[in-house]
PDB file with SEQRES, HELIX, SHEET and CRYST1 records, atoms N, CA, C and O in Angstrom:
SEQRES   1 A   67  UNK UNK UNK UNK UNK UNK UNK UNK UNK UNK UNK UNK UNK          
SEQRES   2 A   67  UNK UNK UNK UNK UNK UNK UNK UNK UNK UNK UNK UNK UNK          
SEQRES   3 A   67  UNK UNK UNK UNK UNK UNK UNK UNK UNK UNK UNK UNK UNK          
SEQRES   4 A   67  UNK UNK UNK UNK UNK UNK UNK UNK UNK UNK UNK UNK UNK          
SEQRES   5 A   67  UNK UNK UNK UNK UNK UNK UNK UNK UNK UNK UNK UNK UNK          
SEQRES   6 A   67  UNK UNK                                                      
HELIX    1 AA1 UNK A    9  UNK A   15  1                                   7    
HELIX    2 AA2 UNK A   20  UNK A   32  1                                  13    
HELIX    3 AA3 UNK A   51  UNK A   66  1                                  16    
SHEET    1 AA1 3 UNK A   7  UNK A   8  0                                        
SHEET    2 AA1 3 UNK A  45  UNK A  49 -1                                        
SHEET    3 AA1 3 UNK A  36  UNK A  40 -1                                        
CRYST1    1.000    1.000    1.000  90.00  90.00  90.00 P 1           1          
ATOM      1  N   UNK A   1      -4.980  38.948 -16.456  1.00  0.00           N  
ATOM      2  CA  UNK A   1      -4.781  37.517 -16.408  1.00  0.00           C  
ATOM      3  C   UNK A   1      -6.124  36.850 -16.145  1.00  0.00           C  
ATOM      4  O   UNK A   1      -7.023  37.218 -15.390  1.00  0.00           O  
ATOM      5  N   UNK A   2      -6.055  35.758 -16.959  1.00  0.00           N  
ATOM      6  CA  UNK A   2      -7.686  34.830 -16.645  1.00  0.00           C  
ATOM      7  C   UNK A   2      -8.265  34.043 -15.106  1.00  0.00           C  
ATOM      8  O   UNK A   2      -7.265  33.552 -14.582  1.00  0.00           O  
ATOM      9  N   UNK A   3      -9.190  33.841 -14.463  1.00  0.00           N  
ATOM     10  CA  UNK A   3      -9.798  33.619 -13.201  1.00  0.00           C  
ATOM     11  C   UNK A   3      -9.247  32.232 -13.888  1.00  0.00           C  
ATOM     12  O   UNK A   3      -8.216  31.794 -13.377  1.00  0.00           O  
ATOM     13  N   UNK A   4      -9.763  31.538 -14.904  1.00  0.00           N  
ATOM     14  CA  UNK A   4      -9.277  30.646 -15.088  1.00  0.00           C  
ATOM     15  C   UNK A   4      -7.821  30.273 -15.114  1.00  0.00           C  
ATOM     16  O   UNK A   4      -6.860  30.945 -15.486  1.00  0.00           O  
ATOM     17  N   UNK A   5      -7.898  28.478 -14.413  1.00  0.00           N  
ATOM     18  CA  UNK A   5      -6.332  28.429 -14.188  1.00  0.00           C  
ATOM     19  C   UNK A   5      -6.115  27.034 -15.265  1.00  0.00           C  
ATOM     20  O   UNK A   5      -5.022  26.474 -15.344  1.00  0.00           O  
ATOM     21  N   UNK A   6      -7.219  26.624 -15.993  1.00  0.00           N  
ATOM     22  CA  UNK A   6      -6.156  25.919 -16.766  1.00  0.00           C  
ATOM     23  C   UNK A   6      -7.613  25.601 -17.570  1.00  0.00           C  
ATOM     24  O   UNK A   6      -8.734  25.827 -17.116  1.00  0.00           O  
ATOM     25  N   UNK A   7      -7.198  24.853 -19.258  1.00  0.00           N  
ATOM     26  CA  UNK A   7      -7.907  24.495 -20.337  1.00  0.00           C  
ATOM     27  C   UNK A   7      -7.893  23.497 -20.711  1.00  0.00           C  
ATOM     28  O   UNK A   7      -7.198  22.839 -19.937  1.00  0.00           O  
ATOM     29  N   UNK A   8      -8.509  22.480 -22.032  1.00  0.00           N  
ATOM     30  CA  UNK A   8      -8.259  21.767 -22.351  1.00  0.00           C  
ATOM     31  C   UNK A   8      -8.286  21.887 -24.096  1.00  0.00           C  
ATOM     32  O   UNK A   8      -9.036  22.558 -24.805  1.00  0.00           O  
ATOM     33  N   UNK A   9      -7.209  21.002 -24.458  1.00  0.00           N  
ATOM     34  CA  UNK A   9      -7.412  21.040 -25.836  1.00  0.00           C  
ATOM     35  C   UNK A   9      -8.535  21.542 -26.536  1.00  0.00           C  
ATOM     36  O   UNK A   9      -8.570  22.683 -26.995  1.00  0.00           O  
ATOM     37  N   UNK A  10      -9.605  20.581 -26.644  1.00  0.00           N  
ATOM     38  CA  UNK A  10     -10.535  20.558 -27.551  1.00  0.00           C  
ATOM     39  C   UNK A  10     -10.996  21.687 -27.398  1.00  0.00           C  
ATOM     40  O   UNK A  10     -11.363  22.085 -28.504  1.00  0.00           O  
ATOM     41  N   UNK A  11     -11.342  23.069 -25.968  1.00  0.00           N  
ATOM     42  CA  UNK A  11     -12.389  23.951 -25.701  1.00  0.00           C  
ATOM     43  C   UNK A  11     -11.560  25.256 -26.615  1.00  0.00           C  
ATOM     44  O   UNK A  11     -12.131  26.173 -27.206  1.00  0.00           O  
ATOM     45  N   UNK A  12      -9.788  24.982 -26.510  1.00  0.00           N  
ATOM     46  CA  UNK A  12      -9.529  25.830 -27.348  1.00  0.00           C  
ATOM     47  C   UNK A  12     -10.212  26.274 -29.061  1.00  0.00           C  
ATOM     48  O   UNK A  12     -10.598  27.334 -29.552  1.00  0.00           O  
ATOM     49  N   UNK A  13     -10.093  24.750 -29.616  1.00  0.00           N  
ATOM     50  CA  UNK A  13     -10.501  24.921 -31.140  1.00  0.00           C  
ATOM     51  C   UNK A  13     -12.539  25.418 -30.816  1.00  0.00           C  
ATOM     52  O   UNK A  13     -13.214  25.654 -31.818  1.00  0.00           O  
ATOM     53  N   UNK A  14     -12.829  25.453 -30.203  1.00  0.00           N  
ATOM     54  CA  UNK A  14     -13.942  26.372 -29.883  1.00  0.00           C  
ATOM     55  C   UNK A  14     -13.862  27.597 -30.196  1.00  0.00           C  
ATOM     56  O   UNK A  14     -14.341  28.152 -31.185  1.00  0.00           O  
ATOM     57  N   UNK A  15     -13.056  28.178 -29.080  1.00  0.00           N  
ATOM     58  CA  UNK A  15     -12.567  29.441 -28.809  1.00  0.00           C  
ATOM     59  C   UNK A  15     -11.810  30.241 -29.931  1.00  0.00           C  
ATOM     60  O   UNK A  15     -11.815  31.460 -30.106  1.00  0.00           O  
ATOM     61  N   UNK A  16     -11.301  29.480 -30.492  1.00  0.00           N  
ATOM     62  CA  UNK A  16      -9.729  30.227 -31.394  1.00  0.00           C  
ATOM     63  C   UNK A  16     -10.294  29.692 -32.928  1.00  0.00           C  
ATOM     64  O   UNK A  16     -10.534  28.541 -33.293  1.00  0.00           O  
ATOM     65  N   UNK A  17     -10.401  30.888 -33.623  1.00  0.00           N  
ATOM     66  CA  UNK A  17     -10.785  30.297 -34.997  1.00  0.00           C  
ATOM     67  C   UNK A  17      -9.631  30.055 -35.839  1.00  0.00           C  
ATOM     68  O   UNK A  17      -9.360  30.960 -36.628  1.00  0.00           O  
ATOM     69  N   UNK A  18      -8.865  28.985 -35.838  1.00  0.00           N  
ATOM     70  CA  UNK A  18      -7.985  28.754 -36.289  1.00  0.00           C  
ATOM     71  C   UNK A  18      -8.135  26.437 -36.746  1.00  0.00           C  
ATOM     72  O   UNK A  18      -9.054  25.717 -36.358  1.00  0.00           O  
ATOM     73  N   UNK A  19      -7.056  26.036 -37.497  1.00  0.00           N  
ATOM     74  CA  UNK A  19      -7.623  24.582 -37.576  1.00  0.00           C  
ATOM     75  C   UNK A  19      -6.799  23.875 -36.049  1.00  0.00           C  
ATOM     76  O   UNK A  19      -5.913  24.410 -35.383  1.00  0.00           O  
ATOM     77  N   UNK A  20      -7.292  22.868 -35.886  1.00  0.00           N  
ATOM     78  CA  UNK A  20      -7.124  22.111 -34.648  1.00  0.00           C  
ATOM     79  C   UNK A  20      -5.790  21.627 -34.675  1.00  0.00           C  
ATOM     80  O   UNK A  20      -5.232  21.392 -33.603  1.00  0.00           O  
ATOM     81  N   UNK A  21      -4.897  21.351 -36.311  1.00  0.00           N  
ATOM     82  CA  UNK A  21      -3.510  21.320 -36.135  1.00  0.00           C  
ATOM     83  C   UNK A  21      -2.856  22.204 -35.962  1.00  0.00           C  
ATOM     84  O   UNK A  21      -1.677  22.074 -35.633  1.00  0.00           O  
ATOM     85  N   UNK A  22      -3.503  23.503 -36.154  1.00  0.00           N  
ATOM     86  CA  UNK A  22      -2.743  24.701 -36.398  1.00  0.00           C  
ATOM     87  C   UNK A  22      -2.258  25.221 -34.652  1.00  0.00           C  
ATOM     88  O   UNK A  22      -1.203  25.624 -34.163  1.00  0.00           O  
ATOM     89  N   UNK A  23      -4.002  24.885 -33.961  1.00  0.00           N  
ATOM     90  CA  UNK A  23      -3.350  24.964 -32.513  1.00  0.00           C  
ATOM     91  C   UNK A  23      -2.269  24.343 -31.798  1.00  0.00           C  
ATOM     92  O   UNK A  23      -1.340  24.772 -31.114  1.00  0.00           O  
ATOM     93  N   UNK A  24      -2.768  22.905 -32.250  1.00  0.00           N  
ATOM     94  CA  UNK A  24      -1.558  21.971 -31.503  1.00  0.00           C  
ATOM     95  C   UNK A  24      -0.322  22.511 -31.906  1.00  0.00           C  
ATOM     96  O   UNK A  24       0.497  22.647 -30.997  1.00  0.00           O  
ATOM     97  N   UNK A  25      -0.044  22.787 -32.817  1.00  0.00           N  
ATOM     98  CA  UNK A  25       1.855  23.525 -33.381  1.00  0.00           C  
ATOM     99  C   UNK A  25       1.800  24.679 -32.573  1.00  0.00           C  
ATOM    100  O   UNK A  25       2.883  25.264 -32.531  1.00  0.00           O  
ATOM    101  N   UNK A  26       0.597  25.373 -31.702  1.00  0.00           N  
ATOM    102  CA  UNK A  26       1.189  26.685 -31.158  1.00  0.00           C  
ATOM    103  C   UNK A  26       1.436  26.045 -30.100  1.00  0.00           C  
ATOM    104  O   UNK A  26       2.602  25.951 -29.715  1.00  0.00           O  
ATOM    105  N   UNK A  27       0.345  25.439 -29.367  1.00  0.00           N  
ATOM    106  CA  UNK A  27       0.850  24.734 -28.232  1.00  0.00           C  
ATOM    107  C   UNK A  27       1.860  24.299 -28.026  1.00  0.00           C  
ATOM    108  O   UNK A  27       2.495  24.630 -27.025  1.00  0.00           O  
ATOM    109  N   UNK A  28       2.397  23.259 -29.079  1.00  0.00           N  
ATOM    110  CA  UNK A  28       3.907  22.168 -28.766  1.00  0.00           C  
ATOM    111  C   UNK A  28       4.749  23.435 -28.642  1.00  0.00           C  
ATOM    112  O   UNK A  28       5.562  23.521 -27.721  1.00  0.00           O  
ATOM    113  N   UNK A  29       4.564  24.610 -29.694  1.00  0.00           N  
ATOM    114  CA  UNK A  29       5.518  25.791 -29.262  1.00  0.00           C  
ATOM    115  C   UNK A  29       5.857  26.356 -28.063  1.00  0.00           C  
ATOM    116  O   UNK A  29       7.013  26.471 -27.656  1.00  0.00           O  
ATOM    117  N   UNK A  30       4.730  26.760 -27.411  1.00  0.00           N  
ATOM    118  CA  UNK A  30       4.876  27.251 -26.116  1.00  0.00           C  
ATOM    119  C   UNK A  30       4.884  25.927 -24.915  1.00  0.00           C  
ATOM    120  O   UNK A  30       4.855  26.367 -23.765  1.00  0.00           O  
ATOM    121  N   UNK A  31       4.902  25.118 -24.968  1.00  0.00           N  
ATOM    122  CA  UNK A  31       5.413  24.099 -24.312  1.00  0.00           C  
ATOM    123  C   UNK A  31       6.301  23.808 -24.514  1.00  0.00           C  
ATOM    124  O   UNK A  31       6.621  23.164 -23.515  1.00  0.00           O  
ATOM    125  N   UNK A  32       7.395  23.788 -25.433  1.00  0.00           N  
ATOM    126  CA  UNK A  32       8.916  24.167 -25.954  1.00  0.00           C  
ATOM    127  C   UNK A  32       9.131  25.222 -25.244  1.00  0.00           C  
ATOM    128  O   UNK A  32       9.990  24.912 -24.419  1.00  0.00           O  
ATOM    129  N   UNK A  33       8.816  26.323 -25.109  1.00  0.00           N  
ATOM    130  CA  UNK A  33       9.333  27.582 -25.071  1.00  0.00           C  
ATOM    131  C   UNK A  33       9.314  27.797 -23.163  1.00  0.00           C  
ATOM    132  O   UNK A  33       9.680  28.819 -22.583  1.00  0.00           O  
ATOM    133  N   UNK A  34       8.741  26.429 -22.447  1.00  0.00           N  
ATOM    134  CA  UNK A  34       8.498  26.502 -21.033  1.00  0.00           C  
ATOM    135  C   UNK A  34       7.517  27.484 -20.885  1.00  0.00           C  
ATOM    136  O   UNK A  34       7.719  28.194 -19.900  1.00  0.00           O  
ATOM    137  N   UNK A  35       6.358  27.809 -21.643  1.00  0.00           N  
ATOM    138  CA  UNK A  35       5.137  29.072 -20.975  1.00  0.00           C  
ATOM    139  C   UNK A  35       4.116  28.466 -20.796  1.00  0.00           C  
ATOM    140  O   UNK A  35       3.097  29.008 -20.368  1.00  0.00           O  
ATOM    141  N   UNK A  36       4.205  27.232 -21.091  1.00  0.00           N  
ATOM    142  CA  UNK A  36       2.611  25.964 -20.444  1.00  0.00           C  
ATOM    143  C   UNK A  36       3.310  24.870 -20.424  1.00  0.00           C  
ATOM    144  O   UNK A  36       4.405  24.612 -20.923  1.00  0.00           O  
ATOM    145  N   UNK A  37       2.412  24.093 -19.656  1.00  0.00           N  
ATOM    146  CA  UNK A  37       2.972  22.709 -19.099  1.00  0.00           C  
ATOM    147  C   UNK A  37       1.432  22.105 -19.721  1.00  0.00           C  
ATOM    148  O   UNK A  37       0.364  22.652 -19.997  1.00  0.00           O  
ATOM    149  N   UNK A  38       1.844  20.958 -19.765  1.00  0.00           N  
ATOM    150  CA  UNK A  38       0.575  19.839 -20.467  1.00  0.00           C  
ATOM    151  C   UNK A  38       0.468  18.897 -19.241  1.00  0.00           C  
ATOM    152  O   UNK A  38       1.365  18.554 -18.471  1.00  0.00           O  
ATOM    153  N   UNK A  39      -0.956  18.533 -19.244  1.00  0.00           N  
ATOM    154  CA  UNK A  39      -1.126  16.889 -18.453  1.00  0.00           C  
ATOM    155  C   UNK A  39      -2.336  16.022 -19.665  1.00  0.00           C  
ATOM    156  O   UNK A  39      -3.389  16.372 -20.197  1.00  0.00           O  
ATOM    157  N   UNK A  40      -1.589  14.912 -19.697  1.00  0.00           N  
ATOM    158  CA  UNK A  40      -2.059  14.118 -20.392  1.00  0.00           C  
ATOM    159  C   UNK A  40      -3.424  13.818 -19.280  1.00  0.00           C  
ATOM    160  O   UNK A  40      -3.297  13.634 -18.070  1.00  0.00           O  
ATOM    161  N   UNK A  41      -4.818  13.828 -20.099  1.00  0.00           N  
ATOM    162  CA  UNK A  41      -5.923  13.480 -19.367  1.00  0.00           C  
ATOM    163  C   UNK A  41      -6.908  12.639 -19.715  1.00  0.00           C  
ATOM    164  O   UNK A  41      -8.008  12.607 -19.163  1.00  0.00           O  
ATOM    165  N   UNK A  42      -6.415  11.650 -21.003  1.00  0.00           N  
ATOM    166  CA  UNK A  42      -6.863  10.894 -21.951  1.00  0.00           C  
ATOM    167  C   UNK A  42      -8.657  11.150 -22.311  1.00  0.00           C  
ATOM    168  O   UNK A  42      -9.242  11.161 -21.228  1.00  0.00           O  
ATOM    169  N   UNK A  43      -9.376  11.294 -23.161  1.00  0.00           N  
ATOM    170  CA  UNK A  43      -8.910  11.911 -24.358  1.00  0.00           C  
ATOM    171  C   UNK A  43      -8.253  12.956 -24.281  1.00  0.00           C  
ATOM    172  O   UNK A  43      -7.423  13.060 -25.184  1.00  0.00           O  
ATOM    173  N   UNK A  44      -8.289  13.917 -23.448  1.00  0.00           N  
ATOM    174  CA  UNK A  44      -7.736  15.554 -23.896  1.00  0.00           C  
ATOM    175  C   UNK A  44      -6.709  15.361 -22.736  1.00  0.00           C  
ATOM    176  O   UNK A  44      -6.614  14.581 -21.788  1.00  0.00           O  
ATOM    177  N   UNK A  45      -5.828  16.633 -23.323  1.00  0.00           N  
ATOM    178  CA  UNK A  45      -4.717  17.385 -22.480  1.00  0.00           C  
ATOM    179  C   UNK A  45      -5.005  18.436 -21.802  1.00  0.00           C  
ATOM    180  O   UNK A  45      -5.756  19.203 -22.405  1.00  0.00           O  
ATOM    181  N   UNK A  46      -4.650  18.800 -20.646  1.00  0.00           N  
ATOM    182  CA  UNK A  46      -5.263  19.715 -19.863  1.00  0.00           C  
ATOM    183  C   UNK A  46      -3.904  20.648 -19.953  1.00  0.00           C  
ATOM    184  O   UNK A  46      -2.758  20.200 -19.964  1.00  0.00           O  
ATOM    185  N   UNK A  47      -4.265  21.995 -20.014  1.00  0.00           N  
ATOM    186  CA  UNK A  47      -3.198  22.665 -20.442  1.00  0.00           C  
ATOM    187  C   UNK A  47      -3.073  23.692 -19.224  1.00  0.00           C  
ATOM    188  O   UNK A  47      -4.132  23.927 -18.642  1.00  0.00           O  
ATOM    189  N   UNK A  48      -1.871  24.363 -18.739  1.00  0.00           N  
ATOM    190  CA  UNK A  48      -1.978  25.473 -18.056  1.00  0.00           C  
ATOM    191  C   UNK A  48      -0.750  26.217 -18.031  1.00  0.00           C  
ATOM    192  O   UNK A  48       0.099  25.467 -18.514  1.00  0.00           O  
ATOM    193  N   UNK A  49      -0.254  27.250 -17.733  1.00  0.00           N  
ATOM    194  CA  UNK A  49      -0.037  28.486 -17.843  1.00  0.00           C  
ATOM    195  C   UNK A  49       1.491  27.793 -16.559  1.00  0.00           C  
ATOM    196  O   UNK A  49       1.370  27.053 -15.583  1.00  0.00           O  
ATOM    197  N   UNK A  50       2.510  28.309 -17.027  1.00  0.00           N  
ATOM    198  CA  UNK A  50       3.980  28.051 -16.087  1.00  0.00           C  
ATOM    199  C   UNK A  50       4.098  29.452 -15.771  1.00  0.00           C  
ATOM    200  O   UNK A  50       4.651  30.242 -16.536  1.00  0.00           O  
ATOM    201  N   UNK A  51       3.340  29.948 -14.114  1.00  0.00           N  
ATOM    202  CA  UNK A  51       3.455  31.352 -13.645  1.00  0.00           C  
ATOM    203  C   UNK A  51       5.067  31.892 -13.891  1.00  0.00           C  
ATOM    204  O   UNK A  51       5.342  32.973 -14.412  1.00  0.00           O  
ATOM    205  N   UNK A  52       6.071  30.889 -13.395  1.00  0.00           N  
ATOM    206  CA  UNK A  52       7.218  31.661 -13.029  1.00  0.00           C  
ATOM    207  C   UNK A  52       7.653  31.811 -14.490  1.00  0.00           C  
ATOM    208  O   UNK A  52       7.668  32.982 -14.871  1.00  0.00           O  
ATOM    209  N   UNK A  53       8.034  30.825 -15.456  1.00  0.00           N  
ATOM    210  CA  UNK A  53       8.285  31.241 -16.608  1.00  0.00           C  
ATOM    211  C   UNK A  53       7.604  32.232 -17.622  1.00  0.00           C  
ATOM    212  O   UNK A  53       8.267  32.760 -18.516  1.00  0.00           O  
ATOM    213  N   UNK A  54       6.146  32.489 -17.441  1.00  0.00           N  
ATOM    214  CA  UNK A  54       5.055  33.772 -18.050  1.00  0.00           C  
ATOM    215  C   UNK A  54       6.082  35.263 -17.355  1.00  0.00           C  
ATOM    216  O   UNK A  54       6.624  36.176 -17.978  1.00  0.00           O  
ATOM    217  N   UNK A  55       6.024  34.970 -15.750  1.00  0.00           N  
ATOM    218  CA  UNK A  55       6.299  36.263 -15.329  1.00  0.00           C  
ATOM    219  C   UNK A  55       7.712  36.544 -15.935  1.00  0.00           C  
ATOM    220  O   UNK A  55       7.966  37.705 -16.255  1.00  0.00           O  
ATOM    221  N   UNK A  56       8.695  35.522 -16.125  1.00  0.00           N  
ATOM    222  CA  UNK A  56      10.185  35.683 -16.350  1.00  0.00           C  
ATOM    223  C   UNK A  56       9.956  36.358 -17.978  1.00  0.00           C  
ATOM    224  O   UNK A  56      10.756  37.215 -18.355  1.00  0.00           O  
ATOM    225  N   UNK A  57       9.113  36.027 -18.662  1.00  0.00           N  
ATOM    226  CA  UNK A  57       9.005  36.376 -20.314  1.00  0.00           C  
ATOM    227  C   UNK A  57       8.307  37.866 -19.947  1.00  0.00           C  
ATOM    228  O   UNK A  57       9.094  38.618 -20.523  1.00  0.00           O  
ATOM    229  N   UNK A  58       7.421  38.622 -19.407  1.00  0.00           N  
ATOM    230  CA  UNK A  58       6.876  39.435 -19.084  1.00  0.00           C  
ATOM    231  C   UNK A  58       8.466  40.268 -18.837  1.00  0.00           C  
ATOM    232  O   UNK A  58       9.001  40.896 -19.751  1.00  0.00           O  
ATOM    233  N   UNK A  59       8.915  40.169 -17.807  1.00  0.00           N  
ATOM    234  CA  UNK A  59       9.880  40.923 -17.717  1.00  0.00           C  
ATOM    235  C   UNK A  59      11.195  41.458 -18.664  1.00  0.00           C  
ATOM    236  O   UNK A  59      11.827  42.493 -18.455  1.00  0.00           O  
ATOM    237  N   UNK A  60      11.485  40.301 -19.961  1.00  0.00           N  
ATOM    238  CA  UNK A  60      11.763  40.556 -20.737  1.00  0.00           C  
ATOM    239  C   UNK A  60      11.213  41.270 -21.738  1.00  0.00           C  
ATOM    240  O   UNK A  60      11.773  42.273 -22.182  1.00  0.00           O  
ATOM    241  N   UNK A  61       9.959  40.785 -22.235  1.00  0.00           N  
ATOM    242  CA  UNK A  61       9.507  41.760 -23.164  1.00  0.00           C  
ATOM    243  C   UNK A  61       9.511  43.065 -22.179  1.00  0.00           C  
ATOM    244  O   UNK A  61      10.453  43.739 -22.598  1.00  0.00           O  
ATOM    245  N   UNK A  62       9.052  43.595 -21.326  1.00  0.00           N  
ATOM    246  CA  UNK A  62       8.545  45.438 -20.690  1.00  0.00           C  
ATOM    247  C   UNK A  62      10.319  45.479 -21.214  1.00  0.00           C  
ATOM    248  O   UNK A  62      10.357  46.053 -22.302  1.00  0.00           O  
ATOM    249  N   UNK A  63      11.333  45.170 -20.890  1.00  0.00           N  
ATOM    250  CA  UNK A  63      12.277  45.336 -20.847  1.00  0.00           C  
ATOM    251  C   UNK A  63      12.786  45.888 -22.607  1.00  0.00           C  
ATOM    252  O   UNK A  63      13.085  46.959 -23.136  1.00  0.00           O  
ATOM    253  N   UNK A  64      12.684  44.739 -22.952  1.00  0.00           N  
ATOM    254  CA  UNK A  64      12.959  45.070 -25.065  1.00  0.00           C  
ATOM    255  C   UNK A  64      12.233  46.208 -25.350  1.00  0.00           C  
ATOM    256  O   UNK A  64      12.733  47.155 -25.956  1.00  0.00           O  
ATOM    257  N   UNK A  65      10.768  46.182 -24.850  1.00  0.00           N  
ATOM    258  CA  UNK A  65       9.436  47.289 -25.642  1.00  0.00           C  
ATOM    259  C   UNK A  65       9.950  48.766 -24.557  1.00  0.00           C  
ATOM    260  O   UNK A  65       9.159  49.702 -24.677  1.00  0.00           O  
ATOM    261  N   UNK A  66      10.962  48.997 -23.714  1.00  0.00           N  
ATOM    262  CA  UNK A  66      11.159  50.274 -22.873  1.00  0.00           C  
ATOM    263  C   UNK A  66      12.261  50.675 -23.887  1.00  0.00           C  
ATOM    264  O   UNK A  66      12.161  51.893 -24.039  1.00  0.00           O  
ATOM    265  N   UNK A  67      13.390  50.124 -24.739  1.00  0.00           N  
ATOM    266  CA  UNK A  67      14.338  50.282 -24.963  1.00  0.00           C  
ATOM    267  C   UNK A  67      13.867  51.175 -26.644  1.00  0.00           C  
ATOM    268  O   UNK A  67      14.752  51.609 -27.381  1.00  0.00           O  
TER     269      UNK A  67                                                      
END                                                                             
């Protein structure tokens, strides 16, 4: 898991070679899916990581990938 505890939009399309809409649709995904929470921080969104819901998905997948 990262020292870092949270990101912002824009440093992703840095990081991730992918297009800048392409991120936002993963994002809105996993912010759908409850595994990040957003704060609006005008210009950017500050993004971070929902521990209890990561650990609750963690336990499902070890669970599917043992079977």
């Amino acid at each position: 898991m990262s020292a870092q505890s949270c990101c912002f939009n824009g440093d992703l399309t840095v990081i991730i070679p992918l297009a800048k809409s392409s991120i936002s649709q993963h994002l809105k995904s996993l912010k759908e899916a409850g595994l990040i929470q957003g704060e609006i921080m005008p210009p950017k969104i500050k993004y971070y990581l929902n521990n209890e819901n990561w650990a609750e998905a963690a336990e499902l997948f070890e669970t599917l990938f043992k079977s």
